[in-house]
Phi, psi and omega in degrees: 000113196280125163324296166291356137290345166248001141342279180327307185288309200301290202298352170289297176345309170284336185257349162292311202281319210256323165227010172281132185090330187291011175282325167268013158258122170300120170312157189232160176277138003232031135292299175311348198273330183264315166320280209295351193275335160343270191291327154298344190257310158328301172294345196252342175276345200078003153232130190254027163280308181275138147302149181205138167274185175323052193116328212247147198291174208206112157217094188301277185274167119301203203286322191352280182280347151331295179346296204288313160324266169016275163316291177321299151329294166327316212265306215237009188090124181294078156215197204240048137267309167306335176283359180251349188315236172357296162315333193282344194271336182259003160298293205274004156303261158015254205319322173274340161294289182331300182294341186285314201284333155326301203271346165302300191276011194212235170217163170325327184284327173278339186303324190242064079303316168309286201301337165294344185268351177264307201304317187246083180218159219256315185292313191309303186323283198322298194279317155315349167261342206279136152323051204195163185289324198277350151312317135000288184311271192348280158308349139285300178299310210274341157313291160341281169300331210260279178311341170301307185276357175294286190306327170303320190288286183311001196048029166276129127311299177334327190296303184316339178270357193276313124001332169257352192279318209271321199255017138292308200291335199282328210286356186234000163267314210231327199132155201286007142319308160350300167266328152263025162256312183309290217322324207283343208258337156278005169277323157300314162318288146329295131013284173273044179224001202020064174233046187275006164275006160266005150291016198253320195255028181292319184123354196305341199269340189222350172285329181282290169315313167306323187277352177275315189285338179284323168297314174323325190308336181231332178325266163337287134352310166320271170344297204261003160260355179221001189025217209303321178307324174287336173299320172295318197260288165345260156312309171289242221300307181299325163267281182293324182298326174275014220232300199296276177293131167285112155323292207250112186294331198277009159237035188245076155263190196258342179246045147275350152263346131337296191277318159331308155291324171298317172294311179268010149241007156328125354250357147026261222278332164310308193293325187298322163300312197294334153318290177317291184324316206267345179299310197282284157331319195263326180256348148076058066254153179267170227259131182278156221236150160277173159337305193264322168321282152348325180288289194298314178288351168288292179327283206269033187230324204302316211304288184307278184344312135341324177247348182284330164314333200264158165293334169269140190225151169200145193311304199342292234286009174268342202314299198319317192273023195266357153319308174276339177283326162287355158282301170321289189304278181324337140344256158345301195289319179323318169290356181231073139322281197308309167317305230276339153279305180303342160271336167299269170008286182286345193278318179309298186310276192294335200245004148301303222269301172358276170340302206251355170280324189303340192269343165300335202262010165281319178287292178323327191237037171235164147280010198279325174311300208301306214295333185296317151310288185303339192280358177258356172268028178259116173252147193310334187247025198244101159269132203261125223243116146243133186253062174247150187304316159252125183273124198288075184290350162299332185321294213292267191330015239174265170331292247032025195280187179229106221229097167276142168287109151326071191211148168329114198329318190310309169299348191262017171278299201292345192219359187291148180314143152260168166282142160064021195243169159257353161276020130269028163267336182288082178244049173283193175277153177232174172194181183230157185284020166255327174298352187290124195254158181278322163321311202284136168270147191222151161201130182228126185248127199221143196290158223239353152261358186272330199328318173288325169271004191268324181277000172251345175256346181247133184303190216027228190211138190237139199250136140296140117222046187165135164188159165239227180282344169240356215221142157239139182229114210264156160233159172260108192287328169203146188275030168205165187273109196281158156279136163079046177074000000 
């Protein structure tokens, strides 16, 4: 199997899986929505340090991927391809890290066996498409480990610093994780190798310090431009609050990354259990591990393990081990070639055609549709309501309006921002239906099963003049209510 030949196949592979279409998936509500609404609002502010939300500062991520945005933008114009750009470029960076370390560690046929078996598992697929951080995230750690165990194995020291380089850049992607899943997962890694005293020759005195000054780079300047708050909000909420408290509660079970491997390496992962499992019956032990078999299974048992413990859970946060595990696999699989192109093929195959089942349902969970209607019945002296089960940024961002959340006095206990809360993400504008002036033009977007109850609890009197299949859209023709019509 010639090494220059498969450059050529991975990157068609990658560019069929990863950017054919994406120009026709719409941002969606409500994560991708806050990136891009994010980064348009940076770009449209001129600054491009602080993150910001509908005005107001933002500080959910770091800078990174803010960055990436940008740029993309800078390059291509704000729509959406650019906003999917930049994950499909670092998927296919992934992909191609996945064959060196195949081909590192093993030979070419597992190195390109791997990396086809990471481009085609429906959670990778999934994430070279999503507007979120962790591809980014992805390729920093794994750069990360990868160069660690190379200075380890090889007596290279330099990889270390290179291993400190990646895991700054994941602290400006993602968060001081970064640097603590690599660190946890080699001090384990040591640990079973009873070398822990080989952090003493890690590089740390000059190693460490590199990786604080590429974080430093946007920390800092926050801090002294935003002191405790970025600190309260940042760190306190976006970190220890995501770690303590579940965001979504109903999936912080104990197999929920369970089901997530099962899912997100379909159909991978069959053969390869049914292999362990009948290897394991027959010999009644488990098979003993080398170095790098050892590296890799610490590595891709630390990660889930590691989030199942935090309270909030998300499909995201296993993305790190899906590296060592299509290595492991792509192992296995070298002996059964013919399955393994004929599973590539069809694997291949279905989540091409995927891509284009996606965009109705994207288009269902975007405001891009909605903003297209709504933005020529917007007059200049017209404040815009929204009275919805979710309030939409894709809308705002798509639109460029300015879209207050509608909700019940009664209600604003459940969502006004708090300190130390998860209602301190709502920092679009809310008002309440008693705030409504008699003075003020209203256009109110109300989900088309709420209407009725949107027309009996908000005062005046209200007009259709618009709607699409899920959304209506009312002006308030006057501020009192007629009778009888």
């Amino acid at each position: 199997m010639e090494k220059s030949n498969l450059y050529p196949i991975l990157l068609a592979l990658c560019l069929v899986l990863f950017f054919l279409g994406s120009w026709w998936l719409p941002v969606t509500d409500p994560t991708e929505s806050c990136y891009t609404l994010t980064a348009k609002e940076m770009l449209e502010s001129g600054d491009y340090f602080s993150p910001r939300i509908h005005g107001n500062y933002w500080y959910d991520k770091p800078i990174m991927f803010y960055w990436e945005l940008i740029l993309a933008y800078g390059i291509f114009g704000v729509n959406d391809f650019a906003s999917r750009f930049f994950p499909a470029v670092f998927a296919t960076c992934g992909v191609f890290i996945t064959y060196y370390l195949g081909k590192k560690f093993y030979d070419n046929k597992v190195g390109f066996f791997a990396a086809i078996i990471l481009a085609a598992t429906p959670e990778y697929w999934y994430l070279s498409h999503a507007i979120i951080t962790d591809m980014t995230l992805f390729c920093a750690i794994s750069i990360t480990l990868i160069s660690f165990f190379i200075g380890y194995t090889q007596g290279k020291q330099n990889y270390y610093y290179i291993s400190y380089a990646a895991a700054g850049i994941g602290i400006l992607t993602k968060g001081p994780i970064a640097f603590c899943l690599p660190g946890l997962i080699i001090f384990l890694f040591l640990i079973s190798q009873k070398d822990l005293g080989h952090i003493l020759k890690m590089k740390l005195i000059t190693g460490i310090p590199l990786c604080i000054a590429i974080a430093a780079i946007w920390y800092l300047p926050m801090y002294i431009m935003h002191g405790q708050t970025f600190i309260d909000n940042f760190f306190g909420v976006h970190n220890y609050l995501r770690a303590t408290v579940s965001e979504h509660p109903k999936f912080d079970v104990w197999y929920y990354y369970t089901m997530i491997f099962l899912a997100g390496f379909f159909p991978w992962n069959l053969p390869v259990i049914y292999r362990t499992v009948k290897n394991f019956w027959r010999e009644k032990s488990l098979p003993s591990l080398d170095v790098k078999e050892k590296f890799l299974l610490i590595w891709a048992l630390t990660v889930p393990i590691v989030f199942q413990c935090f309270a909030t859970k998300y499909v995201t946060y296993t993305l790190p081990y899906m590296m060592p595990i299509a290595v492991l696999f792509a192992k296995v699989f070298v002996q059964w070639e013919k399955i393994f192109y004929r599973m590539a093929a069809v694997t291949i195959i279905i989540l091409t055609f995927a891509t284009f089942a996606a965009i109705p349902f994207c288009n269902q969970n975007s405001g891009k549709d909605l903003a297209k209607v709504l933005t020529p019945l917007v007059e200049d002296d017209t404040k815009v309501l929204s009275f919805c089960y979710r309030y939409s940024n894709s809308l705002v961002y798509y639109s460029g309006l300015e879209i207050w959340r509608l909700e019940k006095p009664e209600d604003m206990y459940k969502i006004a921002p708090q300190k130390m809360q998860w209602t301190s993400l709502n920092v679009m504008p809310i008002m309440t239906t008693r705030d409504l002036r008699d003075n003020e033009k209203y256009i109110a977007i109300v989900d088309s099963n709420r209407s009725g109850k949107f027309l009996n609890i908000v005062a005046g009197t209200w007009s259709l003049i618009g709607s699409t299949d899920d959304y209506k859209i009312f002006k308030r023709i006057s501020h009192k209510r007629l009778i009888n019509g």
